[in-house]
N, C-alpha and C positions, 0 to 999 in steps of 0.2 A: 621456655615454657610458653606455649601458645594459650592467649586466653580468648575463647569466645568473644568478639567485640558487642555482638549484641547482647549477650547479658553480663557481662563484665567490663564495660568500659572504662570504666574508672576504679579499677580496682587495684589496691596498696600491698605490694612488698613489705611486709615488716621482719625484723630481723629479731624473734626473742628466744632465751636461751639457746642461743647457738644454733638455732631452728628456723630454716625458713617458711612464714605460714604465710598464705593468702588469705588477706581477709577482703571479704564480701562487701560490697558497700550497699544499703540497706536501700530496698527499690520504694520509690512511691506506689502508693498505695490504693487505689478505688474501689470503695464497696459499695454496688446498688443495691434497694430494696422497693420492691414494690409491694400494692397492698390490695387483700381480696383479690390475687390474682391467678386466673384456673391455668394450671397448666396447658388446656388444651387450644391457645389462644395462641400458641409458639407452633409454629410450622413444623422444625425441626423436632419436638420433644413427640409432636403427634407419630414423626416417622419413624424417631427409635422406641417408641412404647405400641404403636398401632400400624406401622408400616405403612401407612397414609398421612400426608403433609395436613390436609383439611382435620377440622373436628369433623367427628361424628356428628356433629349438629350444622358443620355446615362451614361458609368459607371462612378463613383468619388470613392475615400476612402479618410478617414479623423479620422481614430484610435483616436489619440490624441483627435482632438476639443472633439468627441463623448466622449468621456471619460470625457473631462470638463462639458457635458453636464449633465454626469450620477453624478457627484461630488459638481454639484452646478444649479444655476436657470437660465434656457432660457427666455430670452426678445425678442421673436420670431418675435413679431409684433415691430422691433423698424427699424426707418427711417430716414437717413439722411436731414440736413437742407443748403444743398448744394451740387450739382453733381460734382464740380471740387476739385481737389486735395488741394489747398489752404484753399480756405473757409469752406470746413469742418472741415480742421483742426482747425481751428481760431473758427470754433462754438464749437469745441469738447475742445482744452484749455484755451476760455474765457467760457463756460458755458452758450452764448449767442446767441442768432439768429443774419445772416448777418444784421438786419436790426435792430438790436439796437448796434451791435459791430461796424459797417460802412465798414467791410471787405467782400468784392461783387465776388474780383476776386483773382488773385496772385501780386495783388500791397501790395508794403511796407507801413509798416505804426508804427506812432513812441505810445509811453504809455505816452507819454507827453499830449497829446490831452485832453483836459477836459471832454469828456464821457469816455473816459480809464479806465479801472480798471485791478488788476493783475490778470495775466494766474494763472492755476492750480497750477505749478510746484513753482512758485513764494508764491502762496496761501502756498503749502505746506512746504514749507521753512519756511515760517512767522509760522506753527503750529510746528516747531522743526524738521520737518524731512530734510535728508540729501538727494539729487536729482541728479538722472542720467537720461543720455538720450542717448540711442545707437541706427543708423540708424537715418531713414528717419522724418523731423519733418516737413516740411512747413511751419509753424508759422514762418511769414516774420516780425520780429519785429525790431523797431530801438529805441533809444533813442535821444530825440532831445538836445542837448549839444551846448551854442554860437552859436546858426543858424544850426548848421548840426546836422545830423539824420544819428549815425550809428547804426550801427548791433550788436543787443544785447542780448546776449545768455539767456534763459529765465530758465533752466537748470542750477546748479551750476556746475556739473561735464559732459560733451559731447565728445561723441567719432563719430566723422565726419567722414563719408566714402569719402563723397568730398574731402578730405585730404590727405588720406589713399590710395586712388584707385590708384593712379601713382605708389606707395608701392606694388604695385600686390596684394592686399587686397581683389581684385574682380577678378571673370572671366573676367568682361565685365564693362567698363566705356566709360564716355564722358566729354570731357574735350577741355579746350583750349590749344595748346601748339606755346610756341615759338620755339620750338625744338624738336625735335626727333632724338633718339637714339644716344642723345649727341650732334649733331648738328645743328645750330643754321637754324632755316628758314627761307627763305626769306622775307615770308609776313606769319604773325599769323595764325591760323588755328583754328577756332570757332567751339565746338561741332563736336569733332572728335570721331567717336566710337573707340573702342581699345578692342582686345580677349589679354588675358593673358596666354596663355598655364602652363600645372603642372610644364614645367622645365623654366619656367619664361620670357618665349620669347613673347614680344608684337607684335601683329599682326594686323595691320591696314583696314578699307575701307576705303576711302578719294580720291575720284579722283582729287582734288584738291592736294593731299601731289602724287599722282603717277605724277600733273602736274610740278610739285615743283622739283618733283626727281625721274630723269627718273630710280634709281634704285630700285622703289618701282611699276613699271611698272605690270598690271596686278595683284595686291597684291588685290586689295577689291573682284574684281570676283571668284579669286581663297579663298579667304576665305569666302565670302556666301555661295561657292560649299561644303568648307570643314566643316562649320557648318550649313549644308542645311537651310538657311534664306531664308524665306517668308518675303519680308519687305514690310510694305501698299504701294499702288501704284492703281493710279486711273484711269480714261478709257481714260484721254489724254495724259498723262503720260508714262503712261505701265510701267514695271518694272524697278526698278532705282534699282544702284550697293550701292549706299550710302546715300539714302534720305530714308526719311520714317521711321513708327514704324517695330522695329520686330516683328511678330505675331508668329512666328513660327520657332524652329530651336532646336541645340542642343549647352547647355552650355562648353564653353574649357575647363571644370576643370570638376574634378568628384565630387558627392557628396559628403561636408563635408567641399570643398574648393570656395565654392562661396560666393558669397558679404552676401546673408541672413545667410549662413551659420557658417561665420564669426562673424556678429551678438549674433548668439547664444552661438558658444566656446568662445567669449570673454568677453559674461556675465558670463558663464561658470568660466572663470579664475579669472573672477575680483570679485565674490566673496568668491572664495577662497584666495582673498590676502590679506596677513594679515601686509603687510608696509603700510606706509601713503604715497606711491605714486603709481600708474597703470598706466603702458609705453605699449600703443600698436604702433608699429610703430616709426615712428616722435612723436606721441602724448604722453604727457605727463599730469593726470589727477589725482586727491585726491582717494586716495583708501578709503575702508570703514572706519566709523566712528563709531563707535560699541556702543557710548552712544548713537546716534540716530537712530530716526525708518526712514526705507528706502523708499523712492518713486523710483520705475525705471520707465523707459518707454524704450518699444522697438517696434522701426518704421519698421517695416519686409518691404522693397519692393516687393516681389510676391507677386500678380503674375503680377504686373505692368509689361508694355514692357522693356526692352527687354524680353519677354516668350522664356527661354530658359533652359527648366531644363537639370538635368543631363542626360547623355548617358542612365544609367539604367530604370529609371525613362519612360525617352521617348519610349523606346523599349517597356518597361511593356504596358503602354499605346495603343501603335501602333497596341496593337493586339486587339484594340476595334472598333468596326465601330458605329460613332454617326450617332442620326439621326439631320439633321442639322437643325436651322429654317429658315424655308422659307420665302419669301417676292414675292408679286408682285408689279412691278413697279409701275403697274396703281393707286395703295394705292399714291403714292407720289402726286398726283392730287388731294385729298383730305384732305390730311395731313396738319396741322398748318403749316406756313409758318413759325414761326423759330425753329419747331421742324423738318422742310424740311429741314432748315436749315445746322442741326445736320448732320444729313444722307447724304445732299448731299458733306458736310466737309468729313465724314469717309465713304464714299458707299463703301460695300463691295460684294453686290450681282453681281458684275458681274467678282469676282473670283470663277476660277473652282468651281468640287465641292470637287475634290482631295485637291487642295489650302483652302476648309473652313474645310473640314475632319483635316489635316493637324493642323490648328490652334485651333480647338476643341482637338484634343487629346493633345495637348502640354499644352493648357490653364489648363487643369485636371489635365497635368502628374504636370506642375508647382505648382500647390493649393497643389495634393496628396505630392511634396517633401516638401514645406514651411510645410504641417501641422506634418512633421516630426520634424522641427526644432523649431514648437511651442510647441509638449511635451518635445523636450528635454531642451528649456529654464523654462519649468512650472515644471519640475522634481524637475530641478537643483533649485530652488525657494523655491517651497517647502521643499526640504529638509535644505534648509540654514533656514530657520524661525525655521523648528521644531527643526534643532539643535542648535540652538541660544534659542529656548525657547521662542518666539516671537508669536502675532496672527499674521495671515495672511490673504491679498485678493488679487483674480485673477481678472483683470477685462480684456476678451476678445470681440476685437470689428471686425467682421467681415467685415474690405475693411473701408475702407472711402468714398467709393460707389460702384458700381455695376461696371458691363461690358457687353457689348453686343459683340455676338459672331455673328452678321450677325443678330441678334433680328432686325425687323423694318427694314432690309436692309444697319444697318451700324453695324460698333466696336465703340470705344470708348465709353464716358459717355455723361455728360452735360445735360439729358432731364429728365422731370420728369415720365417718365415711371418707373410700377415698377422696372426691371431689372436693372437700373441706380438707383434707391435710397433706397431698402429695405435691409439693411445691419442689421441681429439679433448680438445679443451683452450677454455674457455666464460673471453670477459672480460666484467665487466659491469665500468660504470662511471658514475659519474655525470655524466662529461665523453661527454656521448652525441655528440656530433660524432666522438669519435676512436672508439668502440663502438658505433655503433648498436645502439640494441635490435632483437632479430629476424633480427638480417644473420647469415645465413649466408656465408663463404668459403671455395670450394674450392679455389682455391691450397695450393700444397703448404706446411705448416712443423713444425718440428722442434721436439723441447727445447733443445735450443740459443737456440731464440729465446726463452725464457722469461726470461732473464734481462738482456738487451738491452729488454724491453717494461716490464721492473717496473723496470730503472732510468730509460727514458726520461719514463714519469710520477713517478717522486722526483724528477723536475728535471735527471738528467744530460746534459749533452751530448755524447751518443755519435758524434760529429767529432771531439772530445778525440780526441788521439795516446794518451792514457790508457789510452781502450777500445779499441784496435785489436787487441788480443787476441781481443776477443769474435767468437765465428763466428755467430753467429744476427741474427736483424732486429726493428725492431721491430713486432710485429704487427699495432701502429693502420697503420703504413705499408702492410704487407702487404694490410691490409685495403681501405686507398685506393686501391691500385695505384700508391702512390708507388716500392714496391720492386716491379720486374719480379718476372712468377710463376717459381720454380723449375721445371724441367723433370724433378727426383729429388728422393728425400733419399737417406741414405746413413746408416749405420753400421756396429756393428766389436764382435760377441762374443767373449770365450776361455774362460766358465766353463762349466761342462759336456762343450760341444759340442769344445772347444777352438779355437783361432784360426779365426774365419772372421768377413767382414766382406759387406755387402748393399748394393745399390742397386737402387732401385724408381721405375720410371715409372710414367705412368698406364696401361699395356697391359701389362709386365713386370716381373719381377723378381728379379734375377742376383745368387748368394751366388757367395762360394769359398772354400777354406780358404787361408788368407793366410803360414803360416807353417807346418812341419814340427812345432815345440814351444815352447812357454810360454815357453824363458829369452830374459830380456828385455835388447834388444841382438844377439843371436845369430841370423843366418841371417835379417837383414833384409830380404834384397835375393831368399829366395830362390824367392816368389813370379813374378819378373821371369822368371827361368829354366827354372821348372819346368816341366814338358810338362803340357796342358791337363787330361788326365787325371788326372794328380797333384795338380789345383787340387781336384779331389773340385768339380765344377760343378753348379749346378741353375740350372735357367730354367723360368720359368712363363709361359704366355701368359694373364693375369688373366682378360682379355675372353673368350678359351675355359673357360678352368681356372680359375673365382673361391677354387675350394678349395683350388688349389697342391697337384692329390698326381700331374701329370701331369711326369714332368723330361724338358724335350726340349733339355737340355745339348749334346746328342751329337746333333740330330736336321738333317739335311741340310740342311730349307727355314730354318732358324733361325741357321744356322753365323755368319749377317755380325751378325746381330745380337747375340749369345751373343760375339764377337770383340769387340764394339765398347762394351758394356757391359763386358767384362774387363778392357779397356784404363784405359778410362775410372777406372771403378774401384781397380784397380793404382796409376793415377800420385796420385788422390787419397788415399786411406787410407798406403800404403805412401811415394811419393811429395811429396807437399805439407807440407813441413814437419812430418813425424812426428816423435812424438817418444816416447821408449821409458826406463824407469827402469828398473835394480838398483834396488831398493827394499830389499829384501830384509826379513829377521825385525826390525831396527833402524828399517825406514822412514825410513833415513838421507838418501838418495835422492845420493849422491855421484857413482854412474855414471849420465850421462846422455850417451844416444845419438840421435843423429838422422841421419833419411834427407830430401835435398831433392831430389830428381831431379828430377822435375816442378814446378817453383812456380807457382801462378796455375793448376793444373790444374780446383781446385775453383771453376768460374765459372758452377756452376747452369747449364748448359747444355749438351742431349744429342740432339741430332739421332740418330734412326732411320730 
């Protein structure tokens, strides 16, 4: 029997009942994630979704990703099951939709709860492997212990830049401080940004710390000038010295020295250590374990704000002119009311157009520097597997959701527009049978399936009555056409926007607000009731309206389809075994509510 050397190289003859099996030896593991990241800032995702490498807005580079793409299978068509930072995560390491995990927004919540079941990285411990986690995670978990509910690492091994960042580990943090530069302050200071310069001097905005101490006088002005920050600022407002996201500026460290950056050379070093302990910092953490197979995960922050890439980086950039997207106002009078909502939280049309140029080219220059730091962690990966003699899988997830650059007349996420929730997701692997290299698939898949596909290569057997929790597939199947193609995806916002949940074909795509108000348990059912106008409706027709600012909710030739998507919707999200926490300030999770009206509603299938 010939075995593949490249994805079998060490693989065991065993001899049971009289039978001989091959067994697989279980590959290391990488999973990236980045964050607020548009898909159209990837070269190749532009060419298989628009037939042009460039965004429509203008130039991107992205070497690396393109190169994962030519090395393994694009999930082109895959979509987020929540527009906020938290809840995607929490769908992405339970393997579950908001509405059967009970995680809606960024409230804590403990695995005591009796719908709980374990995260990914927990799953992969329980199959032998050994678990890191460097950067950004979200996953707000506690453990409930004698009435309290702490915080509890899901990860066995974690390198926390929240820790780290006071260490000068970042260009740029935020942080609480009792004190500064050794001196104790009057009254605490919550969510202080901080620059790190290369020769280590921390430099402040806080006009509250310039109020504290008159020798810090003038210090936040003089450093937005000296790292030209565009910080959000709205039209009653006007521009503030210390409030606000930064959209726009130049990072205090050069390339190689910032927080993502760090990220990368520290996976870099850690796995070339060869003690049984890894000190970055104050941190002290289990080095590798060489009889087990590896799970990492690394949390990239870009191009989340602060957007602040390197000097270099920026300059390159600067010498592009985007073309920007436009908005008229007068769209905001037709607009869903809590996707108005949205926009009128983050409006940004009524910054210059030098001020939206400005935050276009940095948001680029930031994706073109992060996607340096993702070949140099997939390099480094790779080569530890192949010389360890190990298979291996890449599993890259473009953002945790989108970003708008002035799309619809705002920035940030929260809505179910495409540019907020179509994040593609690249596996490479060395078991090229279940990835081919190059293979594009447009089947529809979610996060959801991210965690069904990383345990099915650890060796799970997702038959197990174990996983039957898990709502997503695994995507070597998808990829075969062993799992029939979904006809939607489907998810479920409440941060910002407040409750509303989506579903998307390949021609449409129907939100609604799903619930009156936030408290959870209350006024479940009363979606089912409400009169259609109350649902606050939008429907797009893609294939007319690829930009989603036309809502023909209300419009007569659309009525059976706008019914039929609402239905459909309704019994799944609200219907299908939901399920809703009291969480509350304790993250106790004692009150647990569910709605089953519909079961087997959710069966990927939606004739129009």
């Amino acid at each position: 029997m010939k075995i593949n050397k490249i994805l079998f190289l060490v693989s065991l003859v065993l001899l049971f009942g009289g039978k001989i099996v091959i067994a697989q030896q279980q590959a290391n593991i990488l999973w990236i994630l980045t964050d607020d990241h548009r898909y159209d800032a990837i070269r190749s995702f532009n060419k298989m979704l628009k037939g042009q490498e460039m965004s429509e807005l203008g130039y991107v580079e992205s070497p690396n990703t393109d190169r994962l793409t030519e090395m393994g299978t694009t999930y082109i068509n895959t979509y987020c099951q929540a527009t906020g930072c938290a809840p995607s995560r929490a769908s992405m390491h339970y393997g579950r939709y908001p509405f059967h995990s009970g995680v809606y927004e960024f409230e804590y919540h403990n695995n005591k709860a009796s719908h709980c079941k374990p995260t990914l990285p927990e799953q992969m411990a329980a199959l032998g492997y050994q678990t890191l986690r460097i950067g950004k995670l979200g996953v707000r978990v506690k453990t409930l212990e004698n009435g309290k509910a702490k915080p509890t690492d899901i990860y066995q091994n974690n390198i926390d830049f929240k820790a780290l960042r006071k260490e000068g580990f970042t260009a740029w943090g935020k942080d609480n401080f009792n004190e500064v530069d050794g001196k104790k302050l009057e009254k605490p200071i919550k969510n202080l940004d901080f620059f790190v310069t290369p020769e280590g001097e921390f430099k402040y905005t806080s006009l509250d710390l310039e109020r504290q101490r008159p020798e810090y006088a003038g210090m936040a002005e003089k450093t937005m000038k000296e790292y030209d920050m565009l910080r959000y600022y709205n039209k009653k407002t006007g521009k503030q010295l210390d409030n606000g996201m930064i959209l726009s500026g130049v990072s205090s460290q050069p390339a190689g020295k910032t927080r993502d950056a760090y990220y990368a050379t520290i996976f870099e070093d850690y796995l070339q250590n060869k003690d049984n302990k890894f000190t970055v910092g104050s941190q002290t953490i289990n080095g590798i374990d060489a009889s087990k197979p590896q799970f990492f995960y690394i949390g990239f922050d870009f191009p989340h704000t602060p957007v602040l890439p390197p000097a270099d980086y920026r300059a390159r950039f600067q010498k592009y002119s985007y073309k920007l997207p436009v908005f008229d106002d007068r769209d905001l009078k037709t607009m869903p009311a809590q996707l108005r909502k949205q926009v009128s939280h983050a409006y940004s049309n009524h910054f210059t157009d030098d001020e939206k140029q400005k935050m276009v080219q940095d948001y680029y220059a930031f994706c073109a520097y992060g996607d340096a730091l993702i070949g140099q962690a997939t390099d480094a990966f790779i080569a530890y597997s192949e010389k360890n003699k190990k298979p291996w899988m890449i599993v890259y997830v473009c953002g945790d959701h989108g970003w708008k650059l002035n799309d619809h007349g705002a920035v940030s996420k929260f809505t179910p527009w495409e540019v907020d929730t179509h994040n593609p997701i690249v596996v490479v692997s060395s078991d090229q049978k279940k990835f081919p290299a190059g293979k594009v698939v447009r089947d529809y898949t979610e996060f959801v399936d991210i965690a069904p596909t990383i345990l099915a290569m650890a060796g799970a057997n997702l038959e197990d009555p174990k996983f039957n929790y898990l709502d997503g597939f695994d995507m070597a199947k998808v990829a075969s056409k062993e799992i029939p193609a979904r006809d939607y995806i489907i998810g479920e916002s409440h941060a910002v926007t407040g409750p509303r949940a989506y579903i998307r074909t390949k021609d449409y795509v129907f939100s609604m607000q799903t619930r009156p108000n936030k408290v959870r348990g209350k006024d479940m059912d009363w979606a089912r009731n409400a009169s259609y106008e109350d649902l606050d409706p939008a429907l797009y027709d893609t294939k007319l309206d690829p930009k989603e600012a036309n809502n023909l909710a209300f419009e007569k030739k659309y009525e059976k389809i706008a019914k039929t998507m609402k239905e459909k919707l309704i019994n799944i999200v609200l219907g299908d075994g939901r399920i809703e926490v009291g969480w509350g300030k304790k993250a106790d999770g004692t009150e647990i509510f569910r709605s089953n009206f519909a079961p087997g509603a959710h069966d990927h299938q939606l004739k129009l």
